[in-house]
KESE-639456 format. One record per atom (N, C-alpha, C): residue in three letters; atom name; x negated, z, y. Coordinates in nm, 4 decimals. Atoms other than C-alpha are relative to their C-alpha. Example, Ala and Ser with C-alpha at 12.3 -4.5 7.8 and 13.67 -1.06 7.14 Angstrom:
  residu  atome        px        pz        py
     ALA      N   -0.0890    0.0000   -0.1190
     ALA     CA   -1.2300    0.7800   -0.4500
     ALA      C   -0.0900    0.0000    0.1200
     SER      N    0.0820   -0.0060   -0.1190
     SER     CA   -1.3670    0.7140   -0.1060
     SER      C    0.0770    0.0730    0.1090
This chain:
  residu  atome        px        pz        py
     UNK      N   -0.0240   -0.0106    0.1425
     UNK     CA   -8.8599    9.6550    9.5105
     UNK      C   -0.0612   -0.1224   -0.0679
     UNK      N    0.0785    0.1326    0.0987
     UNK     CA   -9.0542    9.4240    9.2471
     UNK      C    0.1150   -0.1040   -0.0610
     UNK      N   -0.0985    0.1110    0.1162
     UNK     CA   -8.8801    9.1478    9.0872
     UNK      C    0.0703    0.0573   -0.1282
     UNK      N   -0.0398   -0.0409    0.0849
     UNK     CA   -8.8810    9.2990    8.7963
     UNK      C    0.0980    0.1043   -0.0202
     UNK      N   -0.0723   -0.0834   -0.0801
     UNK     CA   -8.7331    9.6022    8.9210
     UNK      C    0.1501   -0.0131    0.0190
     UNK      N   -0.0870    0.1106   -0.0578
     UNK     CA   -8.5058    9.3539    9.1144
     UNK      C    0.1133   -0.0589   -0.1689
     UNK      N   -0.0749    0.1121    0.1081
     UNK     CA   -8.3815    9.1428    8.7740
     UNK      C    0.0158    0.1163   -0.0630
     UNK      N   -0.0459   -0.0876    0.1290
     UNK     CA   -8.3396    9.4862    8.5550
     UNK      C    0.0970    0.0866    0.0581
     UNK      N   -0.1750   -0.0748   -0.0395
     UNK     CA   -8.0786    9.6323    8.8119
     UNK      C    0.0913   -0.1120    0.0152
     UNK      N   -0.0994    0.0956    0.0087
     UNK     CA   -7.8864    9.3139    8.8329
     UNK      C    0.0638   -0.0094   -0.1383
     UNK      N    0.0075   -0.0127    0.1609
     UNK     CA   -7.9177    9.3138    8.4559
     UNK      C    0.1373    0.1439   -0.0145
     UNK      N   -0.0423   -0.1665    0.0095
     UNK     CA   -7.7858    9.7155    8.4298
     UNK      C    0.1725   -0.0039    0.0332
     UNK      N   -0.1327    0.0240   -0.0663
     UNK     CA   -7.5040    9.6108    8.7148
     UNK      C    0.0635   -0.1065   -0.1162
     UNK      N   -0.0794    0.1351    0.0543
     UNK     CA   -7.3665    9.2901    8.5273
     UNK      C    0.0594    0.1115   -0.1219
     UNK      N   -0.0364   -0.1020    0.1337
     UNK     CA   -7.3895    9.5378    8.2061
     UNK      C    0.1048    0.0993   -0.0251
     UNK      N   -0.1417   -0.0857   -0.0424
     UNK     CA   -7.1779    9.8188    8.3661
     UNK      C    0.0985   -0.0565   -0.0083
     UNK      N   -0.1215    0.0231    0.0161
     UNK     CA   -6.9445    9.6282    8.5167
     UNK      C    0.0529   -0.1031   -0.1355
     UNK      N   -0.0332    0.0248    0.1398
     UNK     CA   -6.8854    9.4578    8.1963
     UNK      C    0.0904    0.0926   -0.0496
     UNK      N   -0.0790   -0.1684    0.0751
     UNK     CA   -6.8195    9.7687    7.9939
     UNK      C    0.0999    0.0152    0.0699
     UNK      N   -0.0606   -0.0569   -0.0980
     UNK     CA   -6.5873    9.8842    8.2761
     UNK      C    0.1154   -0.1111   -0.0225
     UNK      N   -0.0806    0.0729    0.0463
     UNK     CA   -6.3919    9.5698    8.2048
     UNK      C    0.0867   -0.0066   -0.1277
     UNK      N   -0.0688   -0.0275    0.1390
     UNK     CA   -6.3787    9.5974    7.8501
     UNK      C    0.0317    0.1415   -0.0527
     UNK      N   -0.0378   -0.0965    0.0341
     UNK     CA   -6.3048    9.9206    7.8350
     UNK      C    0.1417   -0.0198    0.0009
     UNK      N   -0.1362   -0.0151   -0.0252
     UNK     CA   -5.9487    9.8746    7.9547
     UNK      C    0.0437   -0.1692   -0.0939
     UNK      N   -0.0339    0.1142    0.1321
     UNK     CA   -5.9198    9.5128    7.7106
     UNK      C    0.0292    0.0950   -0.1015
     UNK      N    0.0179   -0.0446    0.1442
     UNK     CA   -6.0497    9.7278    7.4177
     UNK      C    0.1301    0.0875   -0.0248
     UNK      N   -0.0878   -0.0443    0.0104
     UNK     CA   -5.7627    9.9779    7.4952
     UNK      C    0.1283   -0.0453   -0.0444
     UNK      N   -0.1220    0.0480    0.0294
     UNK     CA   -5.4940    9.7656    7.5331
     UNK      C    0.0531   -0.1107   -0.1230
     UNK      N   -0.0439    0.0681    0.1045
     UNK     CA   -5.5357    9.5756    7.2343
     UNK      C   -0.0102    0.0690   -0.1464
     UNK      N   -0.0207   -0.0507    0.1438
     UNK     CA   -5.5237    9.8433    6.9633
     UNK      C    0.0613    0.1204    0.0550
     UNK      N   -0.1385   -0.1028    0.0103
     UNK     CA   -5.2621   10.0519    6.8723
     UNK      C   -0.0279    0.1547    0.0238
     UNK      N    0.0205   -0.1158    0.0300
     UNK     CA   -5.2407   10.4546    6.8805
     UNK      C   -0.0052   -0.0076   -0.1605
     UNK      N    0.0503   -0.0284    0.1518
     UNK     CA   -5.2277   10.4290    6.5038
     UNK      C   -0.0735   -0.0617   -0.0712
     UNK      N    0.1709    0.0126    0.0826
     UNK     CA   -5.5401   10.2597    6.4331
     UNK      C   -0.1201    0.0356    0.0926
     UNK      N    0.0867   -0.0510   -0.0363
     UNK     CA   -5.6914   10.3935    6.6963
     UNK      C   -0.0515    0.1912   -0.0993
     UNK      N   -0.0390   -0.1166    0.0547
     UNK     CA   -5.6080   10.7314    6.5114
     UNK      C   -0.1098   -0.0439   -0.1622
     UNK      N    0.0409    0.0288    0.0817
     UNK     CA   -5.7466   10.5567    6.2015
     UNK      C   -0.1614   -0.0603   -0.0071
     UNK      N    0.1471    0.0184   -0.0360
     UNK     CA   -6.0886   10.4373    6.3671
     UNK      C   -0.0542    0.1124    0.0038
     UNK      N    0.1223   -0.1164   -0.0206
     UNK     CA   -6.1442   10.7746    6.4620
     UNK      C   -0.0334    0.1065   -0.1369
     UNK      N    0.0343   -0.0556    0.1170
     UNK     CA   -6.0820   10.8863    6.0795
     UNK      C   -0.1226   -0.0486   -0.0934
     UNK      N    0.0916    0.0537    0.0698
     UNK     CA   -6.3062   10.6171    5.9867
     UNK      C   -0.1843    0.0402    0.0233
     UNK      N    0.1270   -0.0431   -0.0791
     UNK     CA   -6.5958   10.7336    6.2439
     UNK      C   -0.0496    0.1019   -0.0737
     UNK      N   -0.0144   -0.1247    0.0673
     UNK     CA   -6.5371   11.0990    6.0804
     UNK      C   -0.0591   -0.0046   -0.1548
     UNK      N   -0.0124   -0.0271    0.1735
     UNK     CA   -6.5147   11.0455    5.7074
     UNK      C   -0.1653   -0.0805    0.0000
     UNK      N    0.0876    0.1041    0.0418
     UNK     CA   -6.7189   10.6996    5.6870
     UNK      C   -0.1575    0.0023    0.0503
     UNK      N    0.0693   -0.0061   -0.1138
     UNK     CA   -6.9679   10.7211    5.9648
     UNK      C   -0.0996    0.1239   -0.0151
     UNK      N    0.0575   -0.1547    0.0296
     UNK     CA   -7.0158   11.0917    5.8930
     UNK      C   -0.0268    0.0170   -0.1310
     UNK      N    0.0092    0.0325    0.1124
     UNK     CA   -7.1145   11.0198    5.5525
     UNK      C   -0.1764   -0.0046    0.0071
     UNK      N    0.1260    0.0336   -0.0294
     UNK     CA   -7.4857   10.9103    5.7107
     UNK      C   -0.0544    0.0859    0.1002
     UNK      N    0.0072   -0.0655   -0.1252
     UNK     CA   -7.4266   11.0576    6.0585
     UNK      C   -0.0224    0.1305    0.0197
     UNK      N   -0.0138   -0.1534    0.0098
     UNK     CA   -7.3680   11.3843    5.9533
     UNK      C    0.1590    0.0367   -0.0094
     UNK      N   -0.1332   -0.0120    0.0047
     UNK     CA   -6.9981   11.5174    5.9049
     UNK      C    0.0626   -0.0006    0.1553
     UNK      N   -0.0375   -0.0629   -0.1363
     UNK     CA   -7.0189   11.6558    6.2846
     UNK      C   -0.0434   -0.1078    0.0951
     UNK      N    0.0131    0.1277   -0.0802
     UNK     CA   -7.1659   11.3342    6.3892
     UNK      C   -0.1948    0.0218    0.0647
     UNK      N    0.1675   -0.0794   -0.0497
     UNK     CA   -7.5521   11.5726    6.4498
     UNK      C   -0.1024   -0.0779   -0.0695
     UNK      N    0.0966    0.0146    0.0897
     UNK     CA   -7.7298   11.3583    6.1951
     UNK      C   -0.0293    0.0065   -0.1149
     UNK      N    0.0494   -0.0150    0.1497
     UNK     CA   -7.8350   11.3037    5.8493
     UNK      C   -0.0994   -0.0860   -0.0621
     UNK      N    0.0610    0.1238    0.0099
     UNK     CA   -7.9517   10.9634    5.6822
     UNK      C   -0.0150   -0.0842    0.1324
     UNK      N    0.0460    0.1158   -0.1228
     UNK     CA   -7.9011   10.8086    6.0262
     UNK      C    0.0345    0.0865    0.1076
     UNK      N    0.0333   -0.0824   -0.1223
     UNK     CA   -7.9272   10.9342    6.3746
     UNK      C    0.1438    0.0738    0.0460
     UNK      N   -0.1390   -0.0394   -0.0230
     UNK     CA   -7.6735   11.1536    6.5742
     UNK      C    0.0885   -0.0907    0.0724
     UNK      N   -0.0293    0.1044   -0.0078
     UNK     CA   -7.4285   10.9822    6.7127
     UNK      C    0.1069    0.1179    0.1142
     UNK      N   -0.0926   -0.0832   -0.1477
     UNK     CA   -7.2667   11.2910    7.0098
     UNK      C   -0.0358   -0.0379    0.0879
     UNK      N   -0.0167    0.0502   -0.1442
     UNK     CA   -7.2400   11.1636    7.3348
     UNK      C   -0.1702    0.0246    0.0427
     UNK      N    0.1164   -0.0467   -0.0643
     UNK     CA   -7.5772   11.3746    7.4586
     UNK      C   -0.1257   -0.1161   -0.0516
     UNK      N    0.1291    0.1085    0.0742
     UNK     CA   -7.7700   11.1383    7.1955
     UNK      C    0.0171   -0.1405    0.0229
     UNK      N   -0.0196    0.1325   -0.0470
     UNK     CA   -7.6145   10.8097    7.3418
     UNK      C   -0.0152   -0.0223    0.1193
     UNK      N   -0.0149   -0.0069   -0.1701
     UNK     CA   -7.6424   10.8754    7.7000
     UNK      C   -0.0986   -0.1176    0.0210
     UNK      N    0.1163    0.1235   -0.0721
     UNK     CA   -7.9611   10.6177    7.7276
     UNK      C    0.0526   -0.1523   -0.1026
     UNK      N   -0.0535    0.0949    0.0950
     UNK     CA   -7.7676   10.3756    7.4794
     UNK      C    0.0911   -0.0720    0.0569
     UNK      N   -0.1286    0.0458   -0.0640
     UNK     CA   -7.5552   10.1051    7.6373
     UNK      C    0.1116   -0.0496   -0.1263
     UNK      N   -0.1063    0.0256    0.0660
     UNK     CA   -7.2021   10.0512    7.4826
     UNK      C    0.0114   -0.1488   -0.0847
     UNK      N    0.0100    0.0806    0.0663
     UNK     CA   -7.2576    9.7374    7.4012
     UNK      C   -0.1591   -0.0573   -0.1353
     UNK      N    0.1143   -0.0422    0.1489
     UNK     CA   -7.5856    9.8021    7.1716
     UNK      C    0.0833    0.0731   -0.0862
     UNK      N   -0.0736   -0.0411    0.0625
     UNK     CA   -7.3732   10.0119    7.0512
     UNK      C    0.1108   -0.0794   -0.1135
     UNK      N   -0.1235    0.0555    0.0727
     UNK     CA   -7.0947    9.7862    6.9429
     UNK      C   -0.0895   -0.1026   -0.1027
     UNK      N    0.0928    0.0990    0.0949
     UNK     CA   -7.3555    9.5271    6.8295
     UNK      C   -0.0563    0.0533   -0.1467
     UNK      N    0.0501   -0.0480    0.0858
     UNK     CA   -7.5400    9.8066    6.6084
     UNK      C    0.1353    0.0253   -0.1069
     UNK      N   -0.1179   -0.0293    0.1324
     UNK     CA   -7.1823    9.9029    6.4091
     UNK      C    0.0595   -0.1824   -0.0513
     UNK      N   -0.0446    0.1018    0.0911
     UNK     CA   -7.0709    9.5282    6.3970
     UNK      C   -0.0920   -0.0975   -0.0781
     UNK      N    0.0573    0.0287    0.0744
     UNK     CA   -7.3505    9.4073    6.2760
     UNK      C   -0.1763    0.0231   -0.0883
     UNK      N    0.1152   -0.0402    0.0566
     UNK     CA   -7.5949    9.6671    6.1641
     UNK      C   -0.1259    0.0039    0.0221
     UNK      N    0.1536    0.0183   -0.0235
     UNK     CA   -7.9481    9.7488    6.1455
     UNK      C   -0.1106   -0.0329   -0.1087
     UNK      N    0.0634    0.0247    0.1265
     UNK     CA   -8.1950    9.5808    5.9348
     UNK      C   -0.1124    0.0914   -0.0072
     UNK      N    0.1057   -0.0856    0.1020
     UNK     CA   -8.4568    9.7922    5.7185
     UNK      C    0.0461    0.1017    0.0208
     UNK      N   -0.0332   -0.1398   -0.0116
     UNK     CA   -8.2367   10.0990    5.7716
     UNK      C    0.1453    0.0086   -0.0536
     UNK      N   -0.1389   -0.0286    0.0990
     UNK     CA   -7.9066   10.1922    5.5653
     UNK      C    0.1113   -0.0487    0.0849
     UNK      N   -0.1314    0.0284   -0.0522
     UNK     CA   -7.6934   10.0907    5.8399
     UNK      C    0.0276   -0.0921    0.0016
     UNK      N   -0.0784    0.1205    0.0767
     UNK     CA   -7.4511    9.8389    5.6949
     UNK      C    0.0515   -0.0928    0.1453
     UNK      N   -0.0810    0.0830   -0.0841
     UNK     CA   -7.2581    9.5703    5.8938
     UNK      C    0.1581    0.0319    0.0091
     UNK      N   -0.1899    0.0073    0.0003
     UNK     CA   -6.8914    9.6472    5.9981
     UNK      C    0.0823   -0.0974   -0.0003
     UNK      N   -0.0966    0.1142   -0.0550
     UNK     CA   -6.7883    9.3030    6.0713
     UNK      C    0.1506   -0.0431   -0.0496
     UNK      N   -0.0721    0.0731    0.0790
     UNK     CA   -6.6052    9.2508    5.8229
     UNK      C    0.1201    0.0900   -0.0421
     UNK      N   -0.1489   -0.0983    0.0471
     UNK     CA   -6.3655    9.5750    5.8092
     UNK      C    0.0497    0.0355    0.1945
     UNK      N   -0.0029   -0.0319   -0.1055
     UNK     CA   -6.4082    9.6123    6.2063
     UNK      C    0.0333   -0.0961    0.0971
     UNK      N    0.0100    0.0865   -0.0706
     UNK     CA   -6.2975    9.4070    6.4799
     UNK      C   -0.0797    0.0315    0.1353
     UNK      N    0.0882   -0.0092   -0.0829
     UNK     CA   -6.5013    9.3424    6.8015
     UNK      C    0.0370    0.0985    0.1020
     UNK      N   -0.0978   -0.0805   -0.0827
     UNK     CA   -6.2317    9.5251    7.0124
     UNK      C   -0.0114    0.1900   -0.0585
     UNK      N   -0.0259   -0.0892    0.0715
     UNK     CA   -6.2275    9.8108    6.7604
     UNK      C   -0.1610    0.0385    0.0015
     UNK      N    0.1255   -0.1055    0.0007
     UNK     CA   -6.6263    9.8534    6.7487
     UNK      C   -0.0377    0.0528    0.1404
     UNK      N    0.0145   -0.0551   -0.0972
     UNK     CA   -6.6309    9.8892    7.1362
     UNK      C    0.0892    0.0963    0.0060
     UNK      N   -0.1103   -0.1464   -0.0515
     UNK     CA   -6.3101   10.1315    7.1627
     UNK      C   -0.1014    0.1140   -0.1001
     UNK      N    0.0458   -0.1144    0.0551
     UNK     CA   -6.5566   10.3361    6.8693
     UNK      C   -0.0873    0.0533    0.0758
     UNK      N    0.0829   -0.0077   -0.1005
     UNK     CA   -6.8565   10.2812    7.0933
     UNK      C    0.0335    0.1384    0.1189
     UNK      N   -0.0347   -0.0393   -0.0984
     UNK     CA   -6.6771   10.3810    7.3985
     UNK      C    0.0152    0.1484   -0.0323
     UNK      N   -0.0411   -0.1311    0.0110
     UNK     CA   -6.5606   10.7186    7.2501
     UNK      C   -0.1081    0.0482   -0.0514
     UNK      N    0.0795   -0.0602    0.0559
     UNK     CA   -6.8701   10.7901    7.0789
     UNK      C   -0.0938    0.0298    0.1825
     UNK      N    0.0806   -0.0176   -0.1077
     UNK     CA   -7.0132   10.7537    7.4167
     UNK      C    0.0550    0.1220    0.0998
     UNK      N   -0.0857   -0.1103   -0.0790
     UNK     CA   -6.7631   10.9826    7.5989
     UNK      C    0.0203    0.0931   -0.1061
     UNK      N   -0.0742   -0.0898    0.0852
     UNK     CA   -6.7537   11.2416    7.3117
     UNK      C    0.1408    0.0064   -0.0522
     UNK      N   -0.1610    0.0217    0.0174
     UNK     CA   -6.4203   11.1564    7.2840
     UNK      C    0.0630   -0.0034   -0.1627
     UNK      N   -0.0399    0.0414    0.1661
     UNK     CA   -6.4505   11.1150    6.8337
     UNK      C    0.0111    0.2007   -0.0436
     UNK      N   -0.0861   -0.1767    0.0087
     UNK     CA   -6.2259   11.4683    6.7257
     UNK      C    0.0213   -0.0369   -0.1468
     UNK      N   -0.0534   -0.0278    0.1750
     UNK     CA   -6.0879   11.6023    6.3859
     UNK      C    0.1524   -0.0755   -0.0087
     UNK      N   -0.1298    0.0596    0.0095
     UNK     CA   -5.7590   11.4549    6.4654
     UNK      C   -0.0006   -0.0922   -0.0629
């Protein structure tokens, strides 16, 4: 295997198990009723750009199938602090870091519902 090769699965691994860590942090530090309220915010707010269903509109889709090559933590980075030259705003400041990975995480597992 090449170096490079070599340094971009060490990279990948460190990355996983990461995530895999903070998945179970991100859980245990927010409530069922703002988790309930993240996922209204994903819905209403989110789906405002995203599309209502999450398929797309002003900004890309955002269902599981369309994140699969997206790691969770690009993810969390892109909602807390946005993308420049493209409409998508910064959350930082209504979102906490815990709260943009638990969105992450579920956007990644399909897991964001009408509930």
């Amino acid at each position: 295997m090449s170096p490079l090769k070599t340094a971009l699965s060490c990279f990948a691994l460190t990355t996983h198990l990461f995530s895999i860590n903070a998945v179970s942090a991100a859980d245990k530090e927010i409530s069922p009723e703002r988790k309930s309220q993240l996922n209204h915010i994903v819905k209403q707010d989110c789906g405002s750009c995203h599309g209502m269903t999450l398929k797309g509109g002003l900004g890309p889709a955002l269902l599981a199938e369309d994140l699969k090559e997206k790691p969770v933590l690009f993810l969390q980075h892109t909602i807390l602090y946005g993308r420049t030259g493209t409409a998508m705003p910064p959350w930082k400041t209504l979102l906490t870091e815990q709260e943009a990975l638990w969105i992450s995480q579920q956007l990644k597992a399909g897991n964001i519902t009408d509930k």
